[in-house]
C-alpha positions as CSV (number, residue, x, y, z in Angstrom):
1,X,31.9,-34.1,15.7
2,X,29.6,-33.8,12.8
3,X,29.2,-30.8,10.4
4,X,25.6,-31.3,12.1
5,X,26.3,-30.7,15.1
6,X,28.6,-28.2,14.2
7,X,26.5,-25.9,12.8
8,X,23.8,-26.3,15.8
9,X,26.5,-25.4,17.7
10,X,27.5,-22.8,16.0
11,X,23.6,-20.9,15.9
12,X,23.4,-21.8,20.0
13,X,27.1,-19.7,20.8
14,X,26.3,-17.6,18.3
15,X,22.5,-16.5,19.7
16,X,23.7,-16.6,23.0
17,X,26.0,-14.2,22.7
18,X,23.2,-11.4,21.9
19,X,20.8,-13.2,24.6
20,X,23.3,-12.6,27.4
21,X,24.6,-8.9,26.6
22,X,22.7,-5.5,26.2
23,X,24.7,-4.2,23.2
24,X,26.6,-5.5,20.5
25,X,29.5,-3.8,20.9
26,X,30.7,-6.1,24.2
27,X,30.8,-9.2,22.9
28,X,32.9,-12.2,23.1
29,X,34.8,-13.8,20.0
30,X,33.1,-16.9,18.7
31,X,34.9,-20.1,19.6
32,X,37.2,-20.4,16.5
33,X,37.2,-24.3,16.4
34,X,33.5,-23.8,15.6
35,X,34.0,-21.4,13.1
36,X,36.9,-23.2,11.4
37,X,34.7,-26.4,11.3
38,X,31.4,-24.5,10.2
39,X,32.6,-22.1,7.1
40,X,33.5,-24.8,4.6
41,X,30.1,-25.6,2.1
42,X,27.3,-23.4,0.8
43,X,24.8,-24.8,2.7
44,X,26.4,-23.1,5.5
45,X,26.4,-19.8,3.7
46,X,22.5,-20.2,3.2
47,X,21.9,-21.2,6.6
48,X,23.2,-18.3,7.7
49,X,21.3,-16.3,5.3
50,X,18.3,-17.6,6.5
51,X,19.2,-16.8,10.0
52,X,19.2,-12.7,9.2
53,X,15.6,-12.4,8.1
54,X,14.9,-14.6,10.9
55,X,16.5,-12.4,13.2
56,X,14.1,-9.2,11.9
57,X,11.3,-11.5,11.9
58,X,11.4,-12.4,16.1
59,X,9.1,-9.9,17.6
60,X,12.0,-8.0,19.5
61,X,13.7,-7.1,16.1
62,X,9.9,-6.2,14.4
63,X,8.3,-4.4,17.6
64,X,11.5,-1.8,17.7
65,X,10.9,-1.4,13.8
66,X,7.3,-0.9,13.8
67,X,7.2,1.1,17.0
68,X,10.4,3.4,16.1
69,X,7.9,4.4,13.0
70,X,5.1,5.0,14.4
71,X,3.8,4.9,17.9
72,X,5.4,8.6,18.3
73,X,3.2,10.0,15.2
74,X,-0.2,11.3,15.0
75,X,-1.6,7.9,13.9
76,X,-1.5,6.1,17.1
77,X,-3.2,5.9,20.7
78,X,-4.0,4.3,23.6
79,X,-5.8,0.4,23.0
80,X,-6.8,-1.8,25.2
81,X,-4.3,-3.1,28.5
82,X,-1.4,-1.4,26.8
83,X,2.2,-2.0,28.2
84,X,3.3,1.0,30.7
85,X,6.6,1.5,28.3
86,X,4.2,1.9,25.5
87,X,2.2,4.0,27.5
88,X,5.0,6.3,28.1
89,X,6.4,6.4,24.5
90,X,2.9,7.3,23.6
91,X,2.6,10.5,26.4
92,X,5.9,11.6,25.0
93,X,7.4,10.5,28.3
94,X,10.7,9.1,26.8
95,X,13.8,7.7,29.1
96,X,16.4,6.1,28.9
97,X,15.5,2.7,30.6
98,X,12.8,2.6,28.1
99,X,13.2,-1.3,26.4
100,X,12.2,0.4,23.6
101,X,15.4,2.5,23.5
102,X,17.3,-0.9,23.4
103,X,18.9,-1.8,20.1
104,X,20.0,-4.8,20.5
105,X,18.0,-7.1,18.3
106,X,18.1,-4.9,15.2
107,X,22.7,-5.3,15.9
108,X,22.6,-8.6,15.9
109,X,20.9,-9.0,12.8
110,X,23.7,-6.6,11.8
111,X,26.4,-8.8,12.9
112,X,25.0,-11.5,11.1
113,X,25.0,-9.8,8.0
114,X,28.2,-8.6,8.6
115,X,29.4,-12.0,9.2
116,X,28.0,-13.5,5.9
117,X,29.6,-10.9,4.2
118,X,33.5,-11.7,5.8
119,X,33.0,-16.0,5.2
120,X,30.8,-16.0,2.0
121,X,34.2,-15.4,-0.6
122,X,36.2,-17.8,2.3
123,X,33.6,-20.6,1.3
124,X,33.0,-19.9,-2.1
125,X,37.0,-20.5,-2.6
126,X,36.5,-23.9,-0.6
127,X,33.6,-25.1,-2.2
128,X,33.2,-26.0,-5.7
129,X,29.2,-26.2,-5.2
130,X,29.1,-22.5,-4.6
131,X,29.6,-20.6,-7.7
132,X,31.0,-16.9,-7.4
133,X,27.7,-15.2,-8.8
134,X,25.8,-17.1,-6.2
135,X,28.4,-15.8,-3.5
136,X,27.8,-12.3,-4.7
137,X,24.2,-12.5,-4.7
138,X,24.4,-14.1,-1.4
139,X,26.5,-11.1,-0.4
140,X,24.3,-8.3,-1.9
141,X,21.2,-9.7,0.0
142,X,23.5,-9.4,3.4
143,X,24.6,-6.0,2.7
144,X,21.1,-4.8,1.6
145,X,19.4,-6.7,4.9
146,X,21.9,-4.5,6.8
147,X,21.4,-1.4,5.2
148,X,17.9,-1.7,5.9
149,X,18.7,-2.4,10.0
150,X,21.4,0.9,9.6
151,X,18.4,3.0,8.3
152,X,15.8,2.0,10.9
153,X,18.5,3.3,13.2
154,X,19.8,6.2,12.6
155,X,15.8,7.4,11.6
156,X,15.0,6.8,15.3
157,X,18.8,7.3,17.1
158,X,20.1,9.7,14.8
159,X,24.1,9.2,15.0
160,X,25.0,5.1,15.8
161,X,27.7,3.1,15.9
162,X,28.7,1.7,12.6
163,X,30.8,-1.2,11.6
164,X,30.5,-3.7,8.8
165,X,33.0,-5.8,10.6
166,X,31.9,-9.1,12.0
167,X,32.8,-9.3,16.0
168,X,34.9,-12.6,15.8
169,X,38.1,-11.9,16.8
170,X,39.7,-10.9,20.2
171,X,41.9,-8.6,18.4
172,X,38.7,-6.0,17.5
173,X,37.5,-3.5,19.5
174,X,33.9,-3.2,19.3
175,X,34.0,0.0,21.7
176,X,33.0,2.4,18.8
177,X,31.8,5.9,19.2
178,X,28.5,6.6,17.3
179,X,29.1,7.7,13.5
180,X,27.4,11.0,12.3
181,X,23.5,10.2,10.5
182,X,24.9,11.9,7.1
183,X,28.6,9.8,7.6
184,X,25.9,6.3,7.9
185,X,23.7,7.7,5.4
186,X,26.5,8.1,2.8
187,X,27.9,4.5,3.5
188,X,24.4,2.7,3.0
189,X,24.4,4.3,-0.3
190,X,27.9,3.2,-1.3
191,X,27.2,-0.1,-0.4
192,X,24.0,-0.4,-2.1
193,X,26.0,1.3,-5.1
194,X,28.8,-1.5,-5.0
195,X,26.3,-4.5,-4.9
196,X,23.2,-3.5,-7.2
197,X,24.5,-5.3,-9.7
198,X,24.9,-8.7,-7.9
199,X,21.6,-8.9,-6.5
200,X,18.9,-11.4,-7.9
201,X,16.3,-10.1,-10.4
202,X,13.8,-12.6,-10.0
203,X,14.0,-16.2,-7.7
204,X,10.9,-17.8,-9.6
205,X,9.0,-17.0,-12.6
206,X,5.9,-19.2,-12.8
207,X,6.5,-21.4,-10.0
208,X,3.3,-19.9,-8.1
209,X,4.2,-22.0,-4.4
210,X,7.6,-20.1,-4.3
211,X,7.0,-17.0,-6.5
212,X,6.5,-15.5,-2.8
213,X,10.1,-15.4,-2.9
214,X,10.2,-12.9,-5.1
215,X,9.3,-10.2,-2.8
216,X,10.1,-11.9,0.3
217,X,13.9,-12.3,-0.1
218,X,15.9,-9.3,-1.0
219,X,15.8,-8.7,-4.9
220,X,17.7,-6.3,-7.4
221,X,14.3,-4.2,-7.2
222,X,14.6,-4.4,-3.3
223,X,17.8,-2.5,-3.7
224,X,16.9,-0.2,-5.7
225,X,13.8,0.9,-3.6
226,X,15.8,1.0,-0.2
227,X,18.2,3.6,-2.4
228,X,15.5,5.6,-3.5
229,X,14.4,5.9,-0.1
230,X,18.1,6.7,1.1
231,X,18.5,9.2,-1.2
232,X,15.1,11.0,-0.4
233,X,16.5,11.5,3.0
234,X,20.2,12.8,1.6
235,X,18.1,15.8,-0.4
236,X,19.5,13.9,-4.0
237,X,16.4,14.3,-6.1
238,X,17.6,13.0,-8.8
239,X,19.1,9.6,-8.1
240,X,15.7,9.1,-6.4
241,X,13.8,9.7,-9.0
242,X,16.0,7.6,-11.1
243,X,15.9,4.2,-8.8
244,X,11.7,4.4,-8.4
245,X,11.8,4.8,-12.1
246,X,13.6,1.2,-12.7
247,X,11.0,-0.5,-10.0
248,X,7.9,1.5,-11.9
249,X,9.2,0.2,-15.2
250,X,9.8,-3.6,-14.0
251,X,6.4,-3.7,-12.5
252,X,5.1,-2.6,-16.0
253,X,7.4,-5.5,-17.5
254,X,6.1,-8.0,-15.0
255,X,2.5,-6.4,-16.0
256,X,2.9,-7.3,-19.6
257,X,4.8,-10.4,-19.3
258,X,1.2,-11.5,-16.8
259,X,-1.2,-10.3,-19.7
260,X,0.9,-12.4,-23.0
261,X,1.6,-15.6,-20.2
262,X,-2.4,-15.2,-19.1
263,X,-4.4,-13.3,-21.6
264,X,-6.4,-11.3,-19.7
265,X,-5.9,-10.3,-15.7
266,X,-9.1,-8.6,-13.9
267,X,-7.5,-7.3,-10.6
268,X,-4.7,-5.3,-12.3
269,X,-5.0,-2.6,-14.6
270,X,-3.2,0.1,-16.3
271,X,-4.1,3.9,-13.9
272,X,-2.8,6.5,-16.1
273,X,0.2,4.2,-17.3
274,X,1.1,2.4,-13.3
275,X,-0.2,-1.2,-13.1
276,X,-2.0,-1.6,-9.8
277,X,-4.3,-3.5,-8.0
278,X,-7.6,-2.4,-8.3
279,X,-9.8,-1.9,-5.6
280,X,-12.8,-3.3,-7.7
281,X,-11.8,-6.1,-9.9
282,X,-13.4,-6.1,-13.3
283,X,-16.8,-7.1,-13.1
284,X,-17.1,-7.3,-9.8
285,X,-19.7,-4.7,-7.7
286,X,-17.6,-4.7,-4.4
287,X,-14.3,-3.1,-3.8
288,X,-11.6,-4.6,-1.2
289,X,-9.7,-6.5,-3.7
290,X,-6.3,-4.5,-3.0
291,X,-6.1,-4.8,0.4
292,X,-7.4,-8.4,0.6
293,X,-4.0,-9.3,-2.2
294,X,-2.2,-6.4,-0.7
295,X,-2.3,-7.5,3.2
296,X,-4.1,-10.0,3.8
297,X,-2.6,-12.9,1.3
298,X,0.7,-10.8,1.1
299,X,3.1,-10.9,-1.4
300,X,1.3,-9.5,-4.3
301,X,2.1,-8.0,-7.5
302,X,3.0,-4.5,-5.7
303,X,5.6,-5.8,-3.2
304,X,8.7,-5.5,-3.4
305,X,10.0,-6.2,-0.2
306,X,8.3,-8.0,3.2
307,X,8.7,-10.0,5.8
308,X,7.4,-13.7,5.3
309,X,4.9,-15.6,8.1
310,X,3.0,-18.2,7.7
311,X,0.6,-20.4,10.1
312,X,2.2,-23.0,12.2
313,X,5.9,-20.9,12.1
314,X,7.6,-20.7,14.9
315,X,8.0,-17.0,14.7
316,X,4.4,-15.3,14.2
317,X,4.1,-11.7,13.3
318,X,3.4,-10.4,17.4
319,X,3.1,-7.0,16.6
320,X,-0.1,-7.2,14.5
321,X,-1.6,-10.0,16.4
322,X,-1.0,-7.9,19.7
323,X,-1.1,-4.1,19.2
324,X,-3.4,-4.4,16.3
325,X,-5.8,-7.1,17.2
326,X,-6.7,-10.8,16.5
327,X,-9.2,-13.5,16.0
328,X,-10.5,-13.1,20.0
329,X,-9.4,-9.3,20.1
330,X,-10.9,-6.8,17.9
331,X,-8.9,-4.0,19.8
332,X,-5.2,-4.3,20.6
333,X,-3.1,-2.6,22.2
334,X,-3.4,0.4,20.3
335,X,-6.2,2.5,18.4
336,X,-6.5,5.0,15.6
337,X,-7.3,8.7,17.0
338,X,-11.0,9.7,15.9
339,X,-9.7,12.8,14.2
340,X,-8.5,10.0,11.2
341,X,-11.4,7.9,11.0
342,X,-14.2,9.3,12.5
343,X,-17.7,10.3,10.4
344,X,-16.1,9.2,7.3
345,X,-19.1,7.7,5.8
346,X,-20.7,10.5,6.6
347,X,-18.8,13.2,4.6
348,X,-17.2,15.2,6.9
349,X,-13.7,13.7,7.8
350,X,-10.9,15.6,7.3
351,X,-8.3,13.3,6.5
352,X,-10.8,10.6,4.4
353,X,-13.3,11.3,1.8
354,X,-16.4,9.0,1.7
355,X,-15.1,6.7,-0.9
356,X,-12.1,6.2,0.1
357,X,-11.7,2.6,1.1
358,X,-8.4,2.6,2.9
359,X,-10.6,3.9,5.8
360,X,-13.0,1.2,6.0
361,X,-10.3,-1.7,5.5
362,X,-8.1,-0.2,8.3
363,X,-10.2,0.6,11.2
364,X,-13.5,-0.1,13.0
365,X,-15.5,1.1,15.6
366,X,-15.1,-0.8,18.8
367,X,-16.8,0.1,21.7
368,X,-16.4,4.0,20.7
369,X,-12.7,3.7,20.2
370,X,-10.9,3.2,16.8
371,X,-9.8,-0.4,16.5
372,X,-6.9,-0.8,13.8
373,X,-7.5,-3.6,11.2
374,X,-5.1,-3.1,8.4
375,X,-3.4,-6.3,8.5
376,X,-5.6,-8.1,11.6
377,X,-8.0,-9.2,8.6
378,X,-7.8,-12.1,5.7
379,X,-10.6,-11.1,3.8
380,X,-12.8,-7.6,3.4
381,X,-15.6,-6.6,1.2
382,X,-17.4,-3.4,1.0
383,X,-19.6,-0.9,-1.4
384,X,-18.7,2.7,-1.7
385,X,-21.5,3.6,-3.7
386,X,-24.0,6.2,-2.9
387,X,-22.5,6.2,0.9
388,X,-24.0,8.5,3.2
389,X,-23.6,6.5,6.6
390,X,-21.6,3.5,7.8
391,X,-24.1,1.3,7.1
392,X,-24.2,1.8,3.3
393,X,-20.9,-0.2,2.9
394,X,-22.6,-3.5,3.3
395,X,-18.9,-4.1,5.2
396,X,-18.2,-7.7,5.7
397,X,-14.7,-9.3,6.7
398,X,-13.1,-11.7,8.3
399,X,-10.1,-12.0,10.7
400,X,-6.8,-14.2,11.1
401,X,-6.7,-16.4,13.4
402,X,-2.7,-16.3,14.0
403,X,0.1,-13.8,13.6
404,X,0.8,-14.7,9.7
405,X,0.6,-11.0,8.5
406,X,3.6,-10.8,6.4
407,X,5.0,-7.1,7.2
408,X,5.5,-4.7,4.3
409,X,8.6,-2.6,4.1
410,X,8.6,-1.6,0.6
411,X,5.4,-1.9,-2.1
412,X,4.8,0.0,-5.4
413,X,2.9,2.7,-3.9
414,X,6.2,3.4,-2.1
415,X,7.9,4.1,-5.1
416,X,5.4,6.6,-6.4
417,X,5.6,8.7,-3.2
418,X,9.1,8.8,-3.0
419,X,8.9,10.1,-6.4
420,X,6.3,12.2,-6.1
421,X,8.3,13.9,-3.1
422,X,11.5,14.0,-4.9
423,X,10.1,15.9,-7.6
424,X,8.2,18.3,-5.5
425,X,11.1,18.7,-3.3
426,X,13.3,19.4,-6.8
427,X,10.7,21.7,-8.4
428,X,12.0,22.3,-12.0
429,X,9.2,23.1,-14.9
430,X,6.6,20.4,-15.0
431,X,7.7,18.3,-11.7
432,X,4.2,19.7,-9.6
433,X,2.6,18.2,-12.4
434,X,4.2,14.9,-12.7
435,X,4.3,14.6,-8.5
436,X,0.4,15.2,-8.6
437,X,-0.3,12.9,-11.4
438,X,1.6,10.2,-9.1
439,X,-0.1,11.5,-6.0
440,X,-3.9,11.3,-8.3
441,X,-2.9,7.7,-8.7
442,X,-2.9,6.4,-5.7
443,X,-5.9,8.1,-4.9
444,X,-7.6,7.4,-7.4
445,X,-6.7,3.5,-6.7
446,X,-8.2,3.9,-3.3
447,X,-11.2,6.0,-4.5
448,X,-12.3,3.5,-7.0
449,X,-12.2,6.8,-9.2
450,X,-10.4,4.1,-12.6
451,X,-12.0,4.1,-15.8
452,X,-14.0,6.6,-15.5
453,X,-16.2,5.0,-12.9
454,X,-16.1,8.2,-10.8
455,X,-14.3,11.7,-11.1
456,X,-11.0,12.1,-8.8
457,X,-11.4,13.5,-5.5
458,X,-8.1,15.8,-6.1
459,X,-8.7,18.7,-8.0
460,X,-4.8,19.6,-9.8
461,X,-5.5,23.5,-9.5
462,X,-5.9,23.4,-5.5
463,X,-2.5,22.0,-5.4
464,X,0.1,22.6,-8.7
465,X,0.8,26.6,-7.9
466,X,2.4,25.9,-4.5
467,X,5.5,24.2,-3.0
468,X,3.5,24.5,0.5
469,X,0.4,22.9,-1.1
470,X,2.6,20.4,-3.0
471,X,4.0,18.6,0.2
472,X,0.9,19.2,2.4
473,X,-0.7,16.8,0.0
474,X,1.9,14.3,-0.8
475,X,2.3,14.1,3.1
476,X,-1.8,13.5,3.7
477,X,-2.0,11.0,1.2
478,X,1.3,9.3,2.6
479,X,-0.5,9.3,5.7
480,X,-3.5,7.7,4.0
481,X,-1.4,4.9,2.0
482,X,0.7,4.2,4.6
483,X,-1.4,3.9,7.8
484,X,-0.6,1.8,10.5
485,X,2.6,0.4,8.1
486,X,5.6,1.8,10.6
487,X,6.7,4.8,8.5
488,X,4.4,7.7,10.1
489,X,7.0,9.0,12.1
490,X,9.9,8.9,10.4
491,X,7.7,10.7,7.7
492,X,7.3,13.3,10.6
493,X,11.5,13.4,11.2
494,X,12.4,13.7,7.5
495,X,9.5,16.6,7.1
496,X,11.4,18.4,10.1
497,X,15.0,17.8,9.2
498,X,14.2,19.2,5.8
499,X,12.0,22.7,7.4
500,X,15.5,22.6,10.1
501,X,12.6,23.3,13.4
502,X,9.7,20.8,14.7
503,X,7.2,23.2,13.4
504,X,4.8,21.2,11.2
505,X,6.1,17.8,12.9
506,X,4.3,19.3,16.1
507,X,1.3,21.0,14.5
508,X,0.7,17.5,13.1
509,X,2.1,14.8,16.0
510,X,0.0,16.3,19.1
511,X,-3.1,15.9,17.2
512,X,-3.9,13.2,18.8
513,X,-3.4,14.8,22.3
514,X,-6.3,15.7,24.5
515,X,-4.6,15.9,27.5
516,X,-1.2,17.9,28.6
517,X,-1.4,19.1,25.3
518,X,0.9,22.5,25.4
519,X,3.6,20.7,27.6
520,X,3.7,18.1,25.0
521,X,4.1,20.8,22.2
522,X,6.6,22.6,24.2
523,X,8.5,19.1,24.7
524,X,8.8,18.6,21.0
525,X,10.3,21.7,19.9
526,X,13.7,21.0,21.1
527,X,15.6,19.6,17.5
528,X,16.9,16.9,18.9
529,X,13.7,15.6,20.7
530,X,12.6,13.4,17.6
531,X,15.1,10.9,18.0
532,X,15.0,8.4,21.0
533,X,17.7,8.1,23.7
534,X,20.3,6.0,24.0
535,X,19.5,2.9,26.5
536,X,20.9,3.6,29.8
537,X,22.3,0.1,29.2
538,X,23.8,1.0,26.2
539,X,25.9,3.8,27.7
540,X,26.8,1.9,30.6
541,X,28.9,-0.8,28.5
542,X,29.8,2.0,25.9
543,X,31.6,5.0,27.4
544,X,32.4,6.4,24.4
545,X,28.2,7.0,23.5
546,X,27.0,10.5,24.5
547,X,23.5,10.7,25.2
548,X,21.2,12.9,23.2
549,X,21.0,16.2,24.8
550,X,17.2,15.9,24.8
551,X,17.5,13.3,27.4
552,X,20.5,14.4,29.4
553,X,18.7,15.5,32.5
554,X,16.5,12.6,32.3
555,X,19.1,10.5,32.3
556,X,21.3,12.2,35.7
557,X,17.5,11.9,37.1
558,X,17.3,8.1,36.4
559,X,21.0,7.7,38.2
560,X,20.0,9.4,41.2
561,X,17.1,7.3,41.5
């Protein structure tokens, strides 16, 4: 047989295995003749690499993600022809036998990585081709990739089963009990820790037709962003603070290495010492130039890490084109709630002042419902001077015609926030300050409030003298920043595991709510509500998972069913 064949061979056993069982942990060893056969050059290693950001590009693996981030929060409702499991998510109705419970997808990306990981030093001992420091790069962008997959689930499941063992052998058991959040939490950062150093700082300099690469494969800057964010959630300030620090400062390298390579760059300037993307290039009168390089091209100077599409791929990016809208559907599946986006134009929104353009680029009135249009468009252009209604924006856009929305994970606005809550969240002498200056940045961006063109819509003084006043704005303007991008929720979780009740996650999540509003409320107070349940199919092949407590009588009423 040929190495060829081999290696289709090899992806067909291999996918199959996940295709024909409901959880990771019952699988069957891969054929070992295969694997003997397949493991011997580089170009296997890198085929296999490929295969893992395949895996969380098929719409199973980037539904769960986006949906686990989201749908539950305060920025999501009903659409148009929504699915009933949706549906149910959204009324708070969560069960067991909910598809959206199922993990599967986001595992065997997991095993993949984990895989890599085991046979990359095997082949880079067989193969004089594959240097060592491409092995360990190869092996930092596995462990990172599956860090990632580890912290989408234990935000949404809380406690899961961890391994970083790859299921090929008869001899393993894969029968594993679900690992404590803080126990996963600590062994993502360890991991990270171990491989920083071995990750790639840059795949392409000035080659502009891959230099999407950059920020589309896992980098050294990808790592240190996914730590920042892990170390938000374990309460460590400090190291947070430290890892956005080295992103900021490479993206003000990368800034100055673009002005003496080009001269002069209109679309990005300095905002009180951050390089971003400006809403209003330099001599232009119209502002949607950050979202258009942001999300509609993809890949700008602000990512750090996303997921690639492009027309005529296989895989298209399903969950914008289908619960966000597309070329023949303005609304999808879902809509923005009117309290975000409502009357905005006209002053009196409470979550959006008039200028702000993140409202217009992401949403549009659709037969009086809020359609979502973050991402669903490839070009906007708008005015946000002297606005008093809609009309005054002069709005004009245009929308994809496929699912090639790349899907963000981590950008540079990220790393300001997380920052911005670390210090707030820390609270020695001057760190209000600093956090609102980070905060005022951002907004600013989005105001078109640079260079003095107009004054900041955040005044320092209504904020600086309070913790309480502190967060309450770094969570609005995450809120604003971040809409529709999949982190929503878990913004909601991490807010309540920090207060230790559901308080403020319920004063903000049922929002949305108009009907069954106090049963809703009086659903989400119980702590352990905010994570989802473990599939029923899950703990049928795993009897040593215990289901949430949340879901325990929902689950004996299922059974008897």
């Amino acid at each position: 047989m040929t190495k060829k064949w081999l290696g289709a061979a090899f992806f067909i056993l291999h996918s199959s295995i996940f295709i024909s069982c409901s959880d990771f942990l019952d699988i069957l060893p891969m054929n070992e003749v295969v694997l003997e056969n397949y493991w011997t050059e580089k170009a296997d290693v890198v085929s296999v690499m490929n295969s893992c950001y395949e895996t969380l590009e098929h719409s199973d693996a980037l539904t769960r993600m986006a949906v686990w981030g989201e749908l539950r929060s305060d920025n999501l409702r009903l659409g148009s022809s929504v699915p009933n499991e949706i549906n149910e998510i959204l009324k708070e109705n969560l069960l067991p036998s909910n598809p959206y419970c199922s993990w599967s997808k986001i595992y065997e990306a997991i095993n993949r990585c984990n895989t890599l990981c085991h046979y990359a030093p095997i082949v880079q001992s067989i193969d004089p081709n594959y240097t060592e420091n491409e092995m360990l790069a190869n092996v930092a962008e596995a462990t990172t990739l599956r860090a990632l997959c580890y912290f989408y689930l234990i935000r949404t499941f809380r406690d899961v089963p961890y391994t970083t063992e790859p299921s090929i052998d008869d001899s393993q058991n894969y029968i594993l009990p679900a690992t404590p959040f803080n126990v996963v939490l600590d062994s993502l950062i360890n991991d990270l820790e171990r491989i920083k150093g071995d990750a790639v700082r840059r795949y392409y300099v000035e080659d502009s037709a891959n230099a999407y690469q950059n920020s589309s494969r896992i980098t050294r800057w990808a790592v240190y962003a996914l730590l920042a964010d892990l170390y938000l959630w374990k309460g460590d300030w400090d190291n947070s603070i430290k890892y956005c620090d080295l992103v900021i400062d490479y993206k003000r390298l990368q800034y100055k290495e673009m002005l003496e390579r080009e001269g002069n760059v209109n679309n990005i300037d300095l905002i009180d010492s951050i390089p971003m993307i400006l809403e209003k290039p330099v001599g232009s009168t119209n502002c949607g130039n950050a979202y258009n390089e942001i999300f509609a091209t993809g890949n700008s100077f602000e990512s750090i890490f996303e997921l690639y599409f492009r027309q005529n791929q296989s895989q298209q990016n399903s969950w914008v084109s289908n619960y966000y809208g597309n070329y023949n559907n303005v609304m999808g599946r879902l809509s923005c709630p009117d309290f975000i986006c409502k009357d905005v134009a006209l002053g009196t929104n409470t979550i959006f002042k008039k200028t702000d353009g993140r409202a217009y680029e992401s949403t549009e009135l659709s037969n009086s419902r809020y359609a979502i249009t973050k991402y669903t468009r490839t070009n906007v252009s708008y005015s946000t001077q002297n606005v008093s209604k809609e009309s005054d924006l002069h709005l004009s856009s245009t929308r994809r015609s496929s699912g090639d929305a790349n899907w963000i994970f981590y950008r540079l606005s990220d790393m300001l926030l997380i920052k911005a809550e670390a210090l707030i969240e820390r609270g020695n002498e001057g760190d209000f300050d600093l956090a609102f200056s980070l905060i005022d940045i951002i907004n600013k961006r989005a105001n078109d409030a640079v260079d003095g063109a107009r004054p900041s819509t955040l005044k320092k003084s209504d904020y600086v003298d309070t913790k309480a006043a502190m967060e309450e704005l770094l969570f609005v303007e995450r809120q604003r920043e971040f809409l529709f991008e999949g982190k929503r929720w878990f913004d909601l979780v991490r807010m309540a595991r920090r207060d230790g009740d559901n308080t403020r996650l319920i004063s903000l999540a049922s929002r949305k709510y108009i009907e069954n509003v106090n049963a809703i409320k009086i659903k989400l107070a119980d702590p352990n509500i905010i994570y989802y349940p473990y599939a029923k199919s899950e703990l049928k092949v795993n009897p040593l998972l215990k289901q949430n407590p949340a879901y325990a009588s929902t689950e004996e009423s299922e059974l008897t069913n």
